[in-house]
Backbone as a ProteinNet text record, in pm:
[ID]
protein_1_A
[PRIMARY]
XXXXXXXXXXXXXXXXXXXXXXXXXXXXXXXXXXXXXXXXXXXXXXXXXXXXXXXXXXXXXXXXXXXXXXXXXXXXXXXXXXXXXXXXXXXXXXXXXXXXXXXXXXXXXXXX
[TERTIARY]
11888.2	11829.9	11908.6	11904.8	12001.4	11979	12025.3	11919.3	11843	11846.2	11777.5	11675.6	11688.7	11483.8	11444	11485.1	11439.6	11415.7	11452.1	11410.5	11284.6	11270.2	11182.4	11064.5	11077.8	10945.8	10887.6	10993.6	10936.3	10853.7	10908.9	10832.1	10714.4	10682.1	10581	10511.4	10545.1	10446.6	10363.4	10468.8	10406.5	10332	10318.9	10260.4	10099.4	10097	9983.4	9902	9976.1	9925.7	9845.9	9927.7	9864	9725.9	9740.6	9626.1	9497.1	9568.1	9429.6	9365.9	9485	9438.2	9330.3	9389.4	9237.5	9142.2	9141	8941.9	8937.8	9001.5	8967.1	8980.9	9087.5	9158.1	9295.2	9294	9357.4	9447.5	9591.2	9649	9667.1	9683.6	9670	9830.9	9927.9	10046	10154.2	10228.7	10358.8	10498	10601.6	10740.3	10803.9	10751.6	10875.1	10925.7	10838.8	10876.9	10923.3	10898.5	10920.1	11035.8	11092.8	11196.4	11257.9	11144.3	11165.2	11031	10990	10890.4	10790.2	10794.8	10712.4	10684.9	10780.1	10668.1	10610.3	10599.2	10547.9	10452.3	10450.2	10341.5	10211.1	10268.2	10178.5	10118.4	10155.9	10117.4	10016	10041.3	9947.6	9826.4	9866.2	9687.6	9649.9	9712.3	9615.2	9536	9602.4	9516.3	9398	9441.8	9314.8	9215.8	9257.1	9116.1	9093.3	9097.2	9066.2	8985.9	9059.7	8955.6	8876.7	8859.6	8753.2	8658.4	8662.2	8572.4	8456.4	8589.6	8524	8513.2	8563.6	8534.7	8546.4	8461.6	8472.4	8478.5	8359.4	8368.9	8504.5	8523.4	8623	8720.4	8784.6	8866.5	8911.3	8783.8	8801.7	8798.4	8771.9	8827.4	8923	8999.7	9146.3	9223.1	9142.8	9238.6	9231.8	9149.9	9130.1	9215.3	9233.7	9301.7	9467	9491.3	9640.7	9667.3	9536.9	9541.4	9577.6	9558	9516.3	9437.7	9475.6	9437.3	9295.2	9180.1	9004.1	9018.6	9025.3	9072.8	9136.7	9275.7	9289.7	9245.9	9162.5	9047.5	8967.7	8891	8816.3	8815.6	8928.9	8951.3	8996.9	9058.4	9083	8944.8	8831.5	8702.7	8617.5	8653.5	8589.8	8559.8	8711.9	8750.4	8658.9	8615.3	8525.5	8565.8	8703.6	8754.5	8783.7	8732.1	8792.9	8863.7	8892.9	9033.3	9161.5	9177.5	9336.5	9301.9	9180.9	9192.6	9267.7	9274.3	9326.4	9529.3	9537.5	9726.5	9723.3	9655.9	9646.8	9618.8	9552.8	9519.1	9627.3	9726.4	9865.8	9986	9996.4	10046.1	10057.8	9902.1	9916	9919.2	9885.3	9911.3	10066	10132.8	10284.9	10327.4	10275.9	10332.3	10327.9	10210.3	10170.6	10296.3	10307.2	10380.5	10510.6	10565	10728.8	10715.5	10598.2	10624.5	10633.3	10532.3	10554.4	10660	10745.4	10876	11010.4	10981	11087	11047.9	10914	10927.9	10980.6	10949.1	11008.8	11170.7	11224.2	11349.1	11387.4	11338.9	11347.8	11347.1	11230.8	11239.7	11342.1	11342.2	11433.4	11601.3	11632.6	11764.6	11742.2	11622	11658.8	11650.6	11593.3	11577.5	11451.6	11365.8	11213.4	11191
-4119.7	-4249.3	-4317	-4400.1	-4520.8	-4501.5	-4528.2	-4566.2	-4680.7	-4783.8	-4865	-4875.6	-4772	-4767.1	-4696.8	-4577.1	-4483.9	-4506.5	-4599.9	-4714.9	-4774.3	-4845.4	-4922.6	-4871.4	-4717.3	-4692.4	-4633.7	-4562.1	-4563.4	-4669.3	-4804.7	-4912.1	-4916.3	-4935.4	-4911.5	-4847.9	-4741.9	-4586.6	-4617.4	-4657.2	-4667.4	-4821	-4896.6	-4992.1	-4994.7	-4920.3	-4873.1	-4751.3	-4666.7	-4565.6	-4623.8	-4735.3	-4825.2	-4876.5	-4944	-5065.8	-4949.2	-4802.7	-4717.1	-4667.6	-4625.9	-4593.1	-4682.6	-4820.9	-4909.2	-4958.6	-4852.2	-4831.3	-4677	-4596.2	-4430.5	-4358	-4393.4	-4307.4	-4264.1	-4171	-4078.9	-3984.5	-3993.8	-3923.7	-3902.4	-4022.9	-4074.7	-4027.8	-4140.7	-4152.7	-4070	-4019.8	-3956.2	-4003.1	-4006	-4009	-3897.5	-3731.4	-3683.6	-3612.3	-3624.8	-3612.9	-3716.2	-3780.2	-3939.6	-3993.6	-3974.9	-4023.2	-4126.2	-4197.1	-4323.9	-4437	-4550.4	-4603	-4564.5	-4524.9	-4474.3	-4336.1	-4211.9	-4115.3	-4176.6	-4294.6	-4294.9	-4392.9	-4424.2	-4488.5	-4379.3	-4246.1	-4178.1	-4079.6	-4073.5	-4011.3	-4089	-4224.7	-4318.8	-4380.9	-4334.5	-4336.8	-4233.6	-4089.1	-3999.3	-3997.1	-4080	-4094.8	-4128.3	-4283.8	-4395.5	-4335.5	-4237.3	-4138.3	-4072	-4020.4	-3917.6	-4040	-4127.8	-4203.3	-4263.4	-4324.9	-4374.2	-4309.9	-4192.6	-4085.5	-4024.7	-4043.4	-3978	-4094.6	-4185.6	-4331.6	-4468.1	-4490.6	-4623.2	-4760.5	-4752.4	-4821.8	-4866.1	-4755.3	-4771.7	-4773	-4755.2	-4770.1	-4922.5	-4976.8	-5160.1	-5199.3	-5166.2	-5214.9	-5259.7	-5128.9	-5103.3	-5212.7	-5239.2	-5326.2	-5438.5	-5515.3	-5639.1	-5637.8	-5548.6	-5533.4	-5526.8	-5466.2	-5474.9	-5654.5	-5701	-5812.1	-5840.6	-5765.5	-5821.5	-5926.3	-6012.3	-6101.1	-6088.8	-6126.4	-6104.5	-6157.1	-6283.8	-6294.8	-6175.5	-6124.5	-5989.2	-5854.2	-5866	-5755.3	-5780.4	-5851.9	-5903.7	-5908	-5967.2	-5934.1	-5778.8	-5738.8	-5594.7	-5508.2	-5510	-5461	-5511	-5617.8	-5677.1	-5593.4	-5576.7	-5484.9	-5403.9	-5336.5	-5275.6	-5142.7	-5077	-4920.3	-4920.4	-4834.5	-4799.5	-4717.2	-4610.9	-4519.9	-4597.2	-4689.7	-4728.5	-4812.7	-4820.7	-4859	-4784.7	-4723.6	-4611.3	-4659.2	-4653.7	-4664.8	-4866.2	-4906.7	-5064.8	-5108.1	-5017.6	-5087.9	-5030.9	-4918	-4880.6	-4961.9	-5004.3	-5127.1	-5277.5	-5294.4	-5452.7	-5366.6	-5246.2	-5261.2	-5244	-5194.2	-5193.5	-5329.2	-5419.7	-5504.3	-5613.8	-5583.8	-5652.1	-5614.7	-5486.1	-5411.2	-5481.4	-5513.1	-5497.2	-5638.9	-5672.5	-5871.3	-5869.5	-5789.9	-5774.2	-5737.3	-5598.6	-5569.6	-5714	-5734.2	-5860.8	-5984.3	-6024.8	-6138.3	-6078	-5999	-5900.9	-5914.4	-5879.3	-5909.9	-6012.1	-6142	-6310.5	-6328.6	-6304.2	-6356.6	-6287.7	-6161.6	-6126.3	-6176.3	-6206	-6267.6	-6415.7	-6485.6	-6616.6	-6705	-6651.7	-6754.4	-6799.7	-6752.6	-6854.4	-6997.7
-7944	-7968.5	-8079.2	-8068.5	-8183.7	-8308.7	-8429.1	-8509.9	-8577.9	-8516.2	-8524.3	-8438.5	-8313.2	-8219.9	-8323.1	-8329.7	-8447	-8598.7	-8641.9	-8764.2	-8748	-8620.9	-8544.2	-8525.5	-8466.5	-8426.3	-8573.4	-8643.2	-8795.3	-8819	-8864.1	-8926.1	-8855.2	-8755.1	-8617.8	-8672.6	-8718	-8717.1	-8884.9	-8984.6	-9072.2	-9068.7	-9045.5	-9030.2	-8970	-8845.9	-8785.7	-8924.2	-8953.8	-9042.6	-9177	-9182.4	-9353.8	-9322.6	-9167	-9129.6	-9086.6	-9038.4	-9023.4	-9157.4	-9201.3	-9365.4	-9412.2	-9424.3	-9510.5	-9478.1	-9332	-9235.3	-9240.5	-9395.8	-9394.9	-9271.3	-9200.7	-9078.3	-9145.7	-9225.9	-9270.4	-9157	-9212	-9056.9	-8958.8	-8920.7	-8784.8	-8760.3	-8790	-8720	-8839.1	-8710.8	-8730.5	-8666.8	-8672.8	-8596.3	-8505.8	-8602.2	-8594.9	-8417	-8351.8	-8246.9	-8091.6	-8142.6	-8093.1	-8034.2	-7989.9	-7938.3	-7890.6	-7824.7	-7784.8	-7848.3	-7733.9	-7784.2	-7661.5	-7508	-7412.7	-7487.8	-7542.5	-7652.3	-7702.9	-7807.6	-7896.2	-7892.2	-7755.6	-7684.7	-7644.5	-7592.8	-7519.5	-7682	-7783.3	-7873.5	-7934.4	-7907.9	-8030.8	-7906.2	-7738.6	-7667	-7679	-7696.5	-7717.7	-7887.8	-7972.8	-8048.1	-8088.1	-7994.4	-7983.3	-7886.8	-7803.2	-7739.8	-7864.2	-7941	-8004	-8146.2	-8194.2	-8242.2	-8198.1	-8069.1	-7986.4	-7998.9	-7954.4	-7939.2	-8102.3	-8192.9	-8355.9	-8416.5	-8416.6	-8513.4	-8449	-8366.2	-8254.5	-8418.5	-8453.2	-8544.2	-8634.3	-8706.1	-8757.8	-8715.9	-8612	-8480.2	-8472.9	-8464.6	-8427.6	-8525	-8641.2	-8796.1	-8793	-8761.5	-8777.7	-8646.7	-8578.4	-8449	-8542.1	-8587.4	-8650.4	-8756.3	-8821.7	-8944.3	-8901.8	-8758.5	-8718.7	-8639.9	-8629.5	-8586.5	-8454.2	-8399.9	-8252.7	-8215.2	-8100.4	-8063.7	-8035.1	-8049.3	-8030.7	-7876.8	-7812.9	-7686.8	-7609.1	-7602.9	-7536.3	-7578.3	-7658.2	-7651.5	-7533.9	-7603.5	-7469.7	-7349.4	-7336.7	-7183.4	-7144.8	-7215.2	-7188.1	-7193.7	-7234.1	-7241.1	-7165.7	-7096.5	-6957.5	-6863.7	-6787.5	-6714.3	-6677	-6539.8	-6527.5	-6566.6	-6488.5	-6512.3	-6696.6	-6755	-6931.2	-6959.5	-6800.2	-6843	-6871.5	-6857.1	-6878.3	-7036.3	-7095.2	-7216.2	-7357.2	-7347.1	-7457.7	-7487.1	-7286.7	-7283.9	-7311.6	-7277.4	-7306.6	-7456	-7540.7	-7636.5	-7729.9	-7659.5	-7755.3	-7713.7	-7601.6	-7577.3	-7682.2	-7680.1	-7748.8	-7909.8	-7919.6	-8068.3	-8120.5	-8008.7	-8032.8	-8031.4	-7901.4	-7927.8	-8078.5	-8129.6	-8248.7	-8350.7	-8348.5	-8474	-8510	-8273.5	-8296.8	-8358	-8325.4	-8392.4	-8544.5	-8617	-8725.6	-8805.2	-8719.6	-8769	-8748.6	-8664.8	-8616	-8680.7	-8753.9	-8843.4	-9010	-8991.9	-9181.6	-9148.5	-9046.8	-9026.6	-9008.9	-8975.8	-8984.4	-9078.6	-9198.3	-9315.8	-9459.1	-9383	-9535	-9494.7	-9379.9	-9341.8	-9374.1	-9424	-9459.5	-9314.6	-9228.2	-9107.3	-9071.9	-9192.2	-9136.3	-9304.4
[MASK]
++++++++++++++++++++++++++++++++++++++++++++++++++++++++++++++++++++++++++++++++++++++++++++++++++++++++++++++++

């Protein structure tokens, strides 16, 4: 892997880890086996099962706090089937992250 995916999914990883941290989800995310961003996709839905399951509450703290859109929640919790919620809601939270990593990289280059 490059090292800039592998930079990437770092920032990713710690980013998600901070926003669980300050809803007391302690140890959530790791890198070191990760390889790509589909691992590190399938590591961070088996999480969100595993917090679903032990901290729903604080779970959706933590979505609000990574800032996800309240609209595609919603609609994603519509949905009648909820097995594919877990791989969907590591989806939009990646996608949140890479936005986050990619505006930190806009602004410290002086382009926003």
């Amino acid at each position: 892997m490059s090292d800039d995916k592998n930079t990437e999914i770092k920032e990713i990883s710690q980013l998600i880890s901070k926003d669980f941290a300050l809803q007391g989800l302690t140890a959530v995310m790791h890198t070191g086996d990760c390889r790509n961003l589909e691992e590190f996709k399938i590591y961070l839905t088996n999480k969100i099962v595993e917090l679903m399951d032990k901290n729903y509450d604080l779970f959706f703290k933590a979505l609000y706090r990574i800032d996800i859109a309240e609209e595609k929640l919603q609609k994603l919790f519509a949905v009648g089937n909820k097995d594919f919620v877990p791989a969907a809601l590591a989806d939009l939270i990646i996608e949140r992250q890479l936005q986050k990593v990619e505006f930190r990289k806009k602004y410290r280059k002086g382009e926003l």
